[in-house]
PyMOL CGO cylinders between C-alpha atoms (Angstrom):
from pymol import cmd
from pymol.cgo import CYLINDER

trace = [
    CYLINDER, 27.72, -10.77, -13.86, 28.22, -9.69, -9.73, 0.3, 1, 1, 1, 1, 1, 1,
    CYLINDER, 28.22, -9.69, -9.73, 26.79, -6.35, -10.49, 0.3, 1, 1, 1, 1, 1, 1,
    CYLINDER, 26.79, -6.35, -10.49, 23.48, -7.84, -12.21, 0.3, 1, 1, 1, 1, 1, 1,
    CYLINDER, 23.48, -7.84, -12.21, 23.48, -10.25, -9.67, 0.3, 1, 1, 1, 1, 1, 1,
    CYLINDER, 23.48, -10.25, -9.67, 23.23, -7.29, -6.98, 0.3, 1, 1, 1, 1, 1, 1,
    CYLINDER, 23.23, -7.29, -6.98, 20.92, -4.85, -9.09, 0.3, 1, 1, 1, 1, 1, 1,
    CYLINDER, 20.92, -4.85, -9.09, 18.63, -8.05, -9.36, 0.3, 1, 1, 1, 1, 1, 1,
    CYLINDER, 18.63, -8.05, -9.36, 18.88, -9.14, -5.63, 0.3, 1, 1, 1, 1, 1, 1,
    CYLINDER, 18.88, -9.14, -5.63, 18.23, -5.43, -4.84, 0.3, 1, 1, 1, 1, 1, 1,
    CYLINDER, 18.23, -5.43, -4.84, 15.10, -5.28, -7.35, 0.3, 1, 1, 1, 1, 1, 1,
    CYLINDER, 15.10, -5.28, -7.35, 13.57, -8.28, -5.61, 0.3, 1, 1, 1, 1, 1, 1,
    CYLINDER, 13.57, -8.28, -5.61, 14.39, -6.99, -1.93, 0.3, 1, 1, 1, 1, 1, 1,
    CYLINDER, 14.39, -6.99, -1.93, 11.96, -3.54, -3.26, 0.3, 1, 1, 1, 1, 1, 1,
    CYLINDER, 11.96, -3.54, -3.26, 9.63, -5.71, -4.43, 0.3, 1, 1, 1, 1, 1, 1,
    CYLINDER, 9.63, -5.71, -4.43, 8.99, -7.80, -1.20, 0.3, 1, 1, 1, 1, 1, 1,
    CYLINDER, 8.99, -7.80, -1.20, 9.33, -4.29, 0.87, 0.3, 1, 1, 1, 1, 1, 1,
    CYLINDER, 9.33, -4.29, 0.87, 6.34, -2.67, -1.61, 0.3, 1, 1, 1, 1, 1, 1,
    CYLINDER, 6.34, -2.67, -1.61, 4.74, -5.50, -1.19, 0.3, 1, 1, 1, 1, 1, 1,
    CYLINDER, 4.74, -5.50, -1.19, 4.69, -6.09, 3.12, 0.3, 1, 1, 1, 1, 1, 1,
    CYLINDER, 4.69, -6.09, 3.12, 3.96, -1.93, 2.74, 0.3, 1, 1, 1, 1, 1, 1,
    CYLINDER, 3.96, -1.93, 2.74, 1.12, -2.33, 0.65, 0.3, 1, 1, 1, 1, 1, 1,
    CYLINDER, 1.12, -2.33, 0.65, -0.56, -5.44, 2.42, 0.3, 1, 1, 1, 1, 1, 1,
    CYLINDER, -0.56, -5.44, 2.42, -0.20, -3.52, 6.20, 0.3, 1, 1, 1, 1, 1, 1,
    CYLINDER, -0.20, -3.52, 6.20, -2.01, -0.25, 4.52, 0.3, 1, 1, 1, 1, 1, 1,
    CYLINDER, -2.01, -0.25, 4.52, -4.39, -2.68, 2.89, 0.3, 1, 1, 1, 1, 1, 1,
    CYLINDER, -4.39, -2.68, 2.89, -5.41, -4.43, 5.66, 0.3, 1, 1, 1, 1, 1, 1,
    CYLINDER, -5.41, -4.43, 5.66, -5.81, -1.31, 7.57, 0.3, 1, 1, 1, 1, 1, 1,
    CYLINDER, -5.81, -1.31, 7.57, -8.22, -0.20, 4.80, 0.3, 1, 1, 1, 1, 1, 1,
    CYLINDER, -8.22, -0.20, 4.80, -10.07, -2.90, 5.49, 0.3, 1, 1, 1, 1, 1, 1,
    CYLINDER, -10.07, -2.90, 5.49, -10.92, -2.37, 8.70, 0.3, 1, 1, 1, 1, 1, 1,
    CYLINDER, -10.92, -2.37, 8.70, -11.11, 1.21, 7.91, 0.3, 1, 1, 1, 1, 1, 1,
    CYLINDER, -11.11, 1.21, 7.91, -13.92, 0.24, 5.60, 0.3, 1, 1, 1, 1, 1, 1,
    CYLINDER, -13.92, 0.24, 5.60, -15.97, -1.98, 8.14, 0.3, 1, 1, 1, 1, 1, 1,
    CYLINDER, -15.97, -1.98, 8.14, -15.84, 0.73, 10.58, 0.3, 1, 1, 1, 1, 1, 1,
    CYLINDER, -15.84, 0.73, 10.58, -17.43, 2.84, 7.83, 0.3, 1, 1, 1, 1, 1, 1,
    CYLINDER, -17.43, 2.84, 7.83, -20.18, 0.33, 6.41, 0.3, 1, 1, 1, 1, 1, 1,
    CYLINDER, -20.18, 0.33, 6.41, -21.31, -0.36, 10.49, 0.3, 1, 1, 1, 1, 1, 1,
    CYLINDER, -21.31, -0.36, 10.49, -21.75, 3.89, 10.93, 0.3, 1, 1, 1, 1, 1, 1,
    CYLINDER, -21.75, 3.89, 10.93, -24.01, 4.14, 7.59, 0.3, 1, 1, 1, 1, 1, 1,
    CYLINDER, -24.01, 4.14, 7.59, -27.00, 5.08, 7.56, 0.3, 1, 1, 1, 1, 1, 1,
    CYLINDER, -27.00, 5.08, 7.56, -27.87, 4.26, 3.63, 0.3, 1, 1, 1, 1, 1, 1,
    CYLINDER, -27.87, 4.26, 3.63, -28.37, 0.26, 2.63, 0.3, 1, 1, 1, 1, 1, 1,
    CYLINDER, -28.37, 0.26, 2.63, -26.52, -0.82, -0.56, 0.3, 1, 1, 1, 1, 1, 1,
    CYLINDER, -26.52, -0.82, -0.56, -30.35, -1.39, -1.81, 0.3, 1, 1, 1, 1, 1, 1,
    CYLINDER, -30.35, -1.39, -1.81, -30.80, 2.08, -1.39, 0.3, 1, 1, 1, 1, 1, 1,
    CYLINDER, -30.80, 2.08, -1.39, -27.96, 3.78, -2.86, 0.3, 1, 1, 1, 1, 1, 1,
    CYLINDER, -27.96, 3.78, -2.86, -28.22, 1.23, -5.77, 0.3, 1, 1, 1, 1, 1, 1,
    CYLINDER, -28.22, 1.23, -5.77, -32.28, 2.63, -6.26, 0.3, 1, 1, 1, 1, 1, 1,
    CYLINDER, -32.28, 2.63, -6.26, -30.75, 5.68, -5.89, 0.3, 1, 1, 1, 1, 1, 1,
    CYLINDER, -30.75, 5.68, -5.89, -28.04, 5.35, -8.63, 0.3, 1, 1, 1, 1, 1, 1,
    CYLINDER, -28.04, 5.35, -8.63, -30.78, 3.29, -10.52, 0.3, 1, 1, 1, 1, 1, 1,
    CYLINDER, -30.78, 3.29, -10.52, -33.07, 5.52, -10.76, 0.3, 1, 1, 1, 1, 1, 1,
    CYLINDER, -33.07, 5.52, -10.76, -31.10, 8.88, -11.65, 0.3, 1, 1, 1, 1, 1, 1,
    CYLINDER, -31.10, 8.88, -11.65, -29.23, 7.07, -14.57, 0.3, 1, 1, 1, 1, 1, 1,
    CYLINDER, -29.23, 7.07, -14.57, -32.42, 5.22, -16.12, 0.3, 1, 1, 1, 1, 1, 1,
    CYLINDER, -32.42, 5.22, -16.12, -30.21, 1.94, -15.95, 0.3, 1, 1, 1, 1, 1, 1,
    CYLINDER, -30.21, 1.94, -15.95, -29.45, -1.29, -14.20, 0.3, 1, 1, 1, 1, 1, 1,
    CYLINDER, -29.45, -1.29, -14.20, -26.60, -2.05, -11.67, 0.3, 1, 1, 1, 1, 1, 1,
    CYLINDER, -26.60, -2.05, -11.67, -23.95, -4.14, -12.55, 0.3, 1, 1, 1, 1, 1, 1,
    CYLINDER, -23.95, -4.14, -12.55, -21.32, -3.63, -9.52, 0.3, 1, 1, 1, 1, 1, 1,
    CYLINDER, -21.32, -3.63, -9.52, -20.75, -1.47, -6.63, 0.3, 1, 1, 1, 1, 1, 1,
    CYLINDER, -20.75, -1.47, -6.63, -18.64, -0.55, -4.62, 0.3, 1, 1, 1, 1, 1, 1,
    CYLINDER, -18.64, -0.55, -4.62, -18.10, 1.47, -0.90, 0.3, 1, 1, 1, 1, 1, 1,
    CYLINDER, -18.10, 1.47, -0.90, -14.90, 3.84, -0.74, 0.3, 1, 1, 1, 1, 1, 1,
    CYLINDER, -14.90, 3.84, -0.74, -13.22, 6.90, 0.48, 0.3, 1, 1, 1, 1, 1, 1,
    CYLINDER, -13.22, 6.90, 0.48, -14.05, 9.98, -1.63, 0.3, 1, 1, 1, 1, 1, 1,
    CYLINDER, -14.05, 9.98, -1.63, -12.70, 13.70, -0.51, 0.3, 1, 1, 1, 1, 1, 1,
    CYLINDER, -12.70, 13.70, -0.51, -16.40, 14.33, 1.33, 0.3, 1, 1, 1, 1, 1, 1,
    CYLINDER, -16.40, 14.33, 1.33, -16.47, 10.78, 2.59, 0.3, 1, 1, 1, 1, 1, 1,
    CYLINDER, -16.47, 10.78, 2.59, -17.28, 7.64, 2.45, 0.3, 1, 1, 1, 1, 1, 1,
    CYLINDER, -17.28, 7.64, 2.45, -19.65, 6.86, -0.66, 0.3, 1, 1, 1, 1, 1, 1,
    CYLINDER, -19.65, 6.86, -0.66, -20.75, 4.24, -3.26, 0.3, 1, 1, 1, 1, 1, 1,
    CYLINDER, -20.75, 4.24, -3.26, -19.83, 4.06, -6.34, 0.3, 1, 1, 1, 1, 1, 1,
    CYLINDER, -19.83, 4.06, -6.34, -22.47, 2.22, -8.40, 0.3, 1, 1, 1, 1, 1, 1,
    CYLINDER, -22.47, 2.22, -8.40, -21.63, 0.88, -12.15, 0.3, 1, 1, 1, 1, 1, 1,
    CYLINDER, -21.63, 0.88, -12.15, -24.92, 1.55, -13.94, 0.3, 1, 1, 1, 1, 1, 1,
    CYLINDER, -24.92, 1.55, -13.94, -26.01, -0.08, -17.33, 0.3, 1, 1, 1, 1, 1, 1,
    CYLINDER, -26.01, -0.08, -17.33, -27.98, 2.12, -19.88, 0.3, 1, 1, 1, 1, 1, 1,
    CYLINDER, -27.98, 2.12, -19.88, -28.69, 0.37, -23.14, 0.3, 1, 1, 1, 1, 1, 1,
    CYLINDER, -28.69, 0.37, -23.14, -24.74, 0.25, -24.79, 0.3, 1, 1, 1, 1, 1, 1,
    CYLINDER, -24.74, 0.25, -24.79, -23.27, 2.74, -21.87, 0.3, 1, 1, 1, 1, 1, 1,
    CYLINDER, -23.27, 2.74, -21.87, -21.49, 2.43, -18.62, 0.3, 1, 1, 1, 1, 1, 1,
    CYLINDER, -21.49, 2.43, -18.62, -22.22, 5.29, -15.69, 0.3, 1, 1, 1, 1, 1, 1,
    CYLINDER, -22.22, 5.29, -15.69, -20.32, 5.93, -12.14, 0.3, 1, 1, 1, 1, 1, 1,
    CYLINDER, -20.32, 5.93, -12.14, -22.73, 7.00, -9.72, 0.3, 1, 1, 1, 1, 1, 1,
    CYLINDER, -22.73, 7.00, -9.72, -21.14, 8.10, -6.86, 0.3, 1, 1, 1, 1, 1, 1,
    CYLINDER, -21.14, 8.10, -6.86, -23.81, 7.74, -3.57, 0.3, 1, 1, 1, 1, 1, 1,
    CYLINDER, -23.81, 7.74, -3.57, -23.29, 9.74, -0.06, 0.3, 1, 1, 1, 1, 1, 1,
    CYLINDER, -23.29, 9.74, -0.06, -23.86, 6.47, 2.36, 0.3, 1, 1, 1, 1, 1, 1,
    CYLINDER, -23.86, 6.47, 2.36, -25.55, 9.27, 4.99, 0.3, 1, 1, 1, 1, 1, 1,
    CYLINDER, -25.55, 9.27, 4.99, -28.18, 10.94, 2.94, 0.3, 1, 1, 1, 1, 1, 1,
    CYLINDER, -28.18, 10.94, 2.94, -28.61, 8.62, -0.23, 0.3, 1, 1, 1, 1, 1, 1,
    CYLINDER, -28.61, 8.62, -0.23, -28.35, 11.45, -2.32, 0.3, 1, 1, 1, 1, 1, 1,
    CYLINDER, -28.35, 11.45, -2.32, -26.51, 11.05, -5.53, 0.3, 1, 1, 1, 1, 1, 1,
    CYLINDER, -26.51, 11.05, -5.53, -23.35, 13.08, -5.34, 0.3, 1, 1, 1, 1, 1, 1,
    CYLINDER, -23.35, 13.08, -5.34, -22.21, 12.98, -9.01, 0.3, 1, 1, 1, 1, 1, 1,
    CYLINDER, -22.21, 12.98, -9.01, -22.82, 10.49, -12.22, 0.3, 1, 1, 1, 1, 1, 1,
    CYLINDER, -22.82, 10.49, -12.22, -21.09, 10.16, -15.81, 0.3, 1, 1, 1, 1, 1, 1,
    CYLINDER, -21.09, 10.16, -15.81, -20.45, 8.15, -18.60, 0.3, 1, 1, 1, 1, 1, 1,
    CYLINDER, -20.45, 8.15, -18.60, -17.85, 5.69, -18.02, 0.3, 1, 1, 1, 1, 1, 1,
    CYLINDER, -17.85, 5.69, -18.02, -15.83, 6.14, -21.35, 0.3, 1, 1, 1, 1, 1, 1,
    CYLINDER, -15.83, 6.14, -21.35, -12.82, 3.84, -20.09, 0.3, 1, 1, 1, 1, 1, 1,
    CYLINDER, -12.82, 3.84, -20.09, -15.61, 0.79, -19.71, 0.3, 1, 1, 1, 1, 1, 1,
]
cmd.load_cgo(trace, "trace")
């Protein structure tokens, strides 16, 4: 009963650490991203024309994030019964990629 007592007490004490972890990076994300959305030179309006208007569809959500070239949006697109990622540069307004979202 002492030993599950200790496994448990240790289980929670990860938990709380992830946790504190997770919220610090998170709210330096944050600010990370409002640094980002202040130095763009692409509106949300545009990039969601943009993504609009290469998939034939409507927006549904969007997004601004961190991508391996930089920061981008990712626009949901709606085609009659199919979901799209469009993935926008936020400098240019060019659409970097777009496929069918299978998962959604």
């Amino acid at each position: 009963m002492l030993r599950n007592t200790k496994i448990a007490m240790v289980a929670i004490a990860l938990v709380v650490t992830s946790y504190a972890a997770y919220a610090a990076k998170a709210k330096d994300s944050e600010s990370d991203v409002l640094a980002a959305i202040q130095d763009t030179r692409i509106s949300l309006s545009q990039a969601v024309t943009a993504a609009e208007t290469r998939v034939g569809g409507k927006a549904v959500r969007a997004e601004y994030e961190k991508t391996k070239s930089g920061w981008a949006y990712d626009i949901e697109v709606v085609k009659e019964d199919k979901m799209f990622d469009v993935l926008v540069d936020s400098n240019y307004g060019n659409v970097i990629s777009s496929a069918e979202d299978i998962a959604d």
